[in-house]
N, C-alpha and C positions, 0 to 999 in steps of 0.2 A: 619402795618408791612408787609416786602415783605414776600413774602413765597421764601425756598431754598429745591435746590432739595434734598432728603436723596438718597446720594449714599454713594457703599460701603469705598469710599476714607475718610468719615467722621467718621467709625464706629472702632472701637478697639477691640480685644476681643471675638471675634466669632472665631469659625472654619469655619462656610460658613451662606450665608447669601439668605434666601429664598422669590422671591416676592408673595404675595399672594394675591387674590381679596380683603382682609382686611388689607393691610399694610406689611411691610417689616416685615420678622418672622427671627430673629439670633438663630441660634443654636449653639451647643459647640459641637456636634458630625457632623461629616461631612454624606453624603448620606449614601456613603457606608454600614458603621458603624449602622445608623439607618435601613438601610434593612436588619441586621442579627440580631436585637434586637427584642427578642420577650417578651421582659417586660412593662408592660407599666407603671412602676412607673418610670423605665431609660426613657423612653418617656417623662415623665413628666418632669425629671430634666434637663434632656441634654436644653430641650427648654426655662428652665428659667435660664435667664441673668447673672449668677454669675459673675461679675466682666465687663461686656461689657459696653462700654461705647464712647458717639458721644466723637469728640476730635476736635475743630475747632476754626479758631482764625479771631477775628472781635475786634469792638468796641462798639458791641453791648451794650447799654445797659438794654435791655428788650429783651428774649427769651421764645416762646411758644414752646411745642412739644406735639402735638398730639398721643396719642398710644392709643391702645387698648390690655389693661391688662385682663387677667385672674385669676380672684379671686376667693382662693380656700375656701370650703366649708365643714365642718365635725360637722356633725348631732350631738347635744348632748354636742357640745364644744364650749366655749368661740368665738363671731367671733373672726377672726383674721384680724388683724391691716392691714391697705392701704399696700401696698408695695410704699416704697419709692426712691426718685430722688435725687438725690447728684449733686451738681453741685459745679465745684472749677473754681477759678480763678487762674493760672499762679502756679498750686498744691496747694492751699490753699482752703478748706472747706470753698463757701461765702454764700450757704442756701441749705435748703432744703425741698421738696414738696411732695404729694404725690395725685393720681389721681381718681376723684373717677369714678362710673359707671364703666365699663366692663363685659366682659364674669365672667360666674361663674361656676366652677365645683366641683361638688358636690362630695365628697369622705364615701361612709358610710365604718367606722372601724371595723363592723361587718361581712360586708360579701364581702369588696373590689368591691363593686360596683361603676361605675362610670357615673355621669350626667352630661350634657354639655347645659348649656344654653347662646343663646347669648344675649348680652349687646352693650350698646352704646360708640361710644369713648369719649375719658375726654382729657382734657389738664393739662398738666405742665409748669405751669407759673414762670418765674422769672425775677422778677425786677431789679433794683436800681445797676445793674451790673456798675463797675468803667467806665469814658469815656476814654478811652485811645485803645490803640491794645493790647490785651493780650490773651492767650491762654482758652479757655472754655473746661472744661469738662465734662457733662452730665452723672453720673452712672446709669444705667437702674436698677429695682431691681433686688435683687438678689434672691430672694425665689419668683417670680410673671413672668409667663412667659410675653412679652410684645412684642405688635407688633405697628409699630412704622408709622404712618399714615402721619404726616407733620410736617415740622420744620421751622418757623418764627421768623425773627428777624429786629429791627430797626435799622439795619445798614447790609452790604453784610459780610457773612461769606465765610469763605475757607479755604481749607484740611491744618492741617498742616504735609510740607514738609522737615523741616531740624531737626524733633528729633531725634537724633542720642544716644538711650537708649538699652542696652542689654535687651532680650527680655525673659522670665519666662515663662516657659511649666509650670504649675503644675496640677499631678492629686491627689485627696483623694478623700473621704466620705462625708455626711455633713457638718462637722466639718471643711472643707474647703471648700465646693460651701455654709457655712452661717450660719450654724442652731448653736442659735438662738439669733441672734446679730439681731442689730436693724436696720441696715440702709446698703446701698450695701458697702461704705468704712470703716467702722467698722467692716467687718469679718477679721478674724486677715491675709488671704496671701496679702489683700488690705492694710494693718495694714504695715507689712513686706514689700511690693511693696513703699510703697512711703519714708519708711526710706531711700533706694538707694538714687537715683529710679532706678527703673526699669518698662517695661511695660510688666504686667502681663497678660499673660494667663490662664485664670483660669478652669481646669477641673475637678473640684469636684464636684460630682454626689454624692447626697443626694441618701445614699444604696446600692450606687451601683459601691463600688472603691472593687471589686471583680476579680481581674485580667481577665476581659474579654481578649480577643485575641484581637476583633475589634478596644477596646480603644488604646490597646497598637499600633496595626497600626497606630488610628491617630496620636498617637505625633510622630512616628516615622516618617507620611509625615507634621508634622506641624514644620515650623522652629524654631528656638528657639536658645538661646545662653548658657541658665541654663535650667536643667529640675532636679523637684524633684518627687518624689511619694511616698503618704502617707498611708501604706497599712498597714488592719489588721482588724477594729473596722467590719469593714463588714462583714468579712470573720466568725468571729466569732458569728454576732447576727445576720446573716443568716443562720448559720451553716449549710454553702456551702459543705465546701469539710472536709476529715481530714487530718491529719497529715502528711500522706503519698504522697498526690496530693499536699501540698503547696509547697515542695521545687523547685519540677519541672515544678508548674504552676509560680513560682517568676523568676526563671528562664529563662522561655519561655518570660515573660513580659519584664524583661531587654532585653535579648537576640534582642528581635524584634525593640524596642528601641535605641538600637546602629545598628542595620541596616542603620537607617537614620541618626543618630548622635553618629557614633565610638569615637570620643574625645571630645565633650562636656562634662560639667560638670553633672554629674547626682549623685544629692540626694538621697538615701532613708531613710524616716520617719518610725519611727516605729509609732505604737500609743502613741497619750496622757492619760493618766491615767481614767481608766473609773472604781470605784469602783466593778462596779456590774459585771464586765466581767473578771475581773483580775485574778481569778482562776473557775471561775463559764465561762464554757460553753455556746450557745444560743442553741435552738436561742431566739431571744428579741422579749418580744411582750408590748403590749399595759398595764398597772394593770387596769385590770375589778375594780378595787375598784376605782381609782383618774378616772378615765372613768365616773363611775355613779356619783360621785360628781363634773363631768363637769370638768377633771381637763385631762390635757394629762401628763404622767408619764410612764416610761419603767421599767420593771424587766426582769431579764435574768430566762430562766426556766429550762435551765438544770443540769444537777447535777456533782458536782465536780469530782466523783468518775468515771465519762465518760472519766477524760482526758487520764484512760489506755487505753483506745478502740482505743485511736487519736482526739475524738474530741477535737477544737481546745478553746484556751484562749488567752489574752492577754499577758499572761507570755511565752506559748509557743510559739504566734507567734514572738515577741520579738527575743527570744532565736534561731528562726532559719533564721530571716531575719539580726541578727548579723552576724552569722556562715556565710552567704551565699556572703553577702558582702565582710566580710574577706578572704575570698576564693577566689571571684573573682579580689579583690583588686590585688591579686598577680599580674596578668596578666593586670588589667585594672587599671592604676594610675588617673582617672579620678573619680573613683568610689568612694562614700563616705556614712556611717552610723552616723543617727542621733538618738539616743536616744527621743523617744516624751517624755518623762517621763523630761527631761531636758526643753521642753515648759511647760509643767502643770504635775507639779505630787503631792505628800503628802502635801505638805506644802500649796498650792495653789489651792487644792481643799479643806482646811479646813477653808481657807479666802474666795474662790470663790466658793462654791460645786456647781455642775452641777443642775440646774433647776428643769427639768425632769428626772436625773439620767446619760444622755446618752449624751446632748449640752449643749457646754460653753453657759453665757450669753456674753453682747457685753465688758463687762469688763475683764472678761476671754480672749474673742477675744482677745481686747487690749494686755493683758499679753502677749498671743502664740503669736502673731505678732513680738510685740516687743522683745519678746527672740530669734525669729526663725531668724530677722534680723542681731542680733545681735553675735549670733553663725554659720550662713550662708554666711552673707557677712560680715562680720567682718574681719580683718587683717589675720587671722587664718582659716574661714570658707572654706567649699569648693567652696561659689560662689566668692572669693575675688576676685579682678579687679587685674588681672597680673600686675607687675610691670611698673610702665610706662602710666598706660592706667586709662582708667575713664569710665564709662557709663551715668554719667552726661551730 
């Protein structure tokens, strides 16, 4: 097979794209952004893949890619599963693979230590591809950061040039960069992305959808046709700020947001329904009991009786990122509140209950995806395709 160059005209999905002595590194946060980050669990996520993905059209029928992934590692707990490779033909799901060897970084949950060993790169192989010209897909995973060393194929690939699709800013929590769905196109805004289509942007940061400043700069310099933000679960089982500091940090967030895009569509999500936050305080930690039985499971530890102080829940944050919408709605016809509770609430977490307490599994995804489509670009949503027009 020949080998093809990886440049950034094949990649989808990043905010900037880093070359490194080990292979191309995508990131979802731009330089910037990462020089004022002094977390380094946002480090961790901003660099794995959520939703990026090669985008290239041949007649390949046989495609290798080389990367070199980062397999994460938590002492005491079940390993965890390969991170996986999605690859569609013409939007259709036609296999999927997954890599093995790589870097390993070791995470201990006791004392937030962190160990970096390296590893060998692996390939992602896929066969029996149909013989004709059709568009390829490649999803990199989405919870595995992954750098991306060479791409081979038995026939000549090339960028494609005439999709003419509205483009999706999105930021959240977990809950939208994956956890814990099984594969990168089953987390449900991937779910939601291909009902349109549309070509998603995806910035959900596992922890870390905390109304930084930095983030909000970059959607405000990353283009985009629809932007939503899924704010709230963080805020709460971090137990960042109170009561007092969310109006005017949600605020600041939008505010910076329409900087860069005064009349686009902009969503805000509240949260999806998380039992254990809903009048209960954080912040969230790990349960020392499913820990010692090798099991990962979250409880919320603070106490109800805190939310006079301001500590924050999911019921209050709810209640003030309605108010604040409403408010700006006046002045801003573009502006739009989504109830998450309308994606998964009572009913669907008594069919689907959260795993560990805190993430859908990939069936859940499926749900949130498919109702967020359905209520967002639907005839009535706020991302509906003006009259006249398509993003098809």
């Amino acid at each position: 097979m020949d080998h093809d160059p990886l440049t950034p005209d094949l990649l989808l999905g990043a905010i900037e794209w880093e070359r490194t002595e080990r292979g191309l590194l995508p990131h979802r946060l731009p330089a910037r952004a990462r020089a004022q980050n002094p977390e380094p669990l946002l480090a961790l996520a901003e660099v794995q893949p959520s939703s990026v993905r090669l985008l290239l059209r041949t007649r390949a029928t046989a495609i290798e890619l080389d990367t070199l992934p980062t397999k994460r590692v938590y002492p005491g707990i079940s390993a965890r599963p390969d991170g996986v490779y999605d690859l569609l033909v013409d939007g259709r799901l036609h296999a999927s693979t997954t890599v093995p060897g790589g870097d390993t970084l070791t995470l201990d949950m006791a004392t937030g230590a962190l160990e970096h060993a390296d590893g060998p790169v692996g390939t992602a192989r896929f066969t029996g591809l149909p013989d004709r010209v059709k568009d390829v897909e490649i999803w990199l995973p989405h919870d595995e950061a992954t750098r991306l060393v060479a791409l081979r194929a038995d026939a000549p690939v090339e960028p494609v040039t005439d999709r003419r699709r509205r483009v999706w800013l999105h930021h959240g929590s977990s809950v939208s960069h994956g956890s814990d769905a099984t594969s990168p196109t089953s987390i449900w805004p991937a779910v939601a992305a291909a009902h349109e289509p549309v070509d998603l942007v995806n910035l959900g940061l596992s922890g870390n959808a905390l109304l930084d400043p930095f983030t909000a700069r970059a959607m405000r310099d990353t283009p985009a046709d629809l932007i939503s933000v899924k704010i709230g679960i963080n805020l709460v089982n971090a137990d960042l700020m109170r009561a007092r500091a969310l109006g005017p940090a949600v605020h600041g967030f939008l505010d910076t947001i329409r900087e860069g895009h005064p009349d686009t569509p902009l969503l805000v999500v509240s949260p999806t329904l998380c039992p254990i936050h809903e009048d209960t305080p954080g912040p969230t930690e790990f349960d020392p009991e499913a820990l010692r039985a090798g099991r990962k499971m979250f409880r919320a530890t603070g106490d109800p009786a805190e939310r006079a102080s301001g500590k924050l829940t999911l019921v209050s944050v709810r209640e003030t990122l309605s108010r604040i919408v409403r408010e700006r709605a006046a002045e801003d016809p573009h502006l739009s509140y989504l109830d998450g509770r309308e994606l998964y609430g009572e009913a669907d977490h008594a069919e689907l209950p959260l795993p560990d307490r805190l993430h859908p599994d990939t069936a859940a995804h499926r749900r949130i995806g498919t109702r967020f489509a359905a209520l967002a670009f639907g005839p009535d949503g706020a991302f509906a395709p003006a009259p006249g027009t398509s993003s098809h």
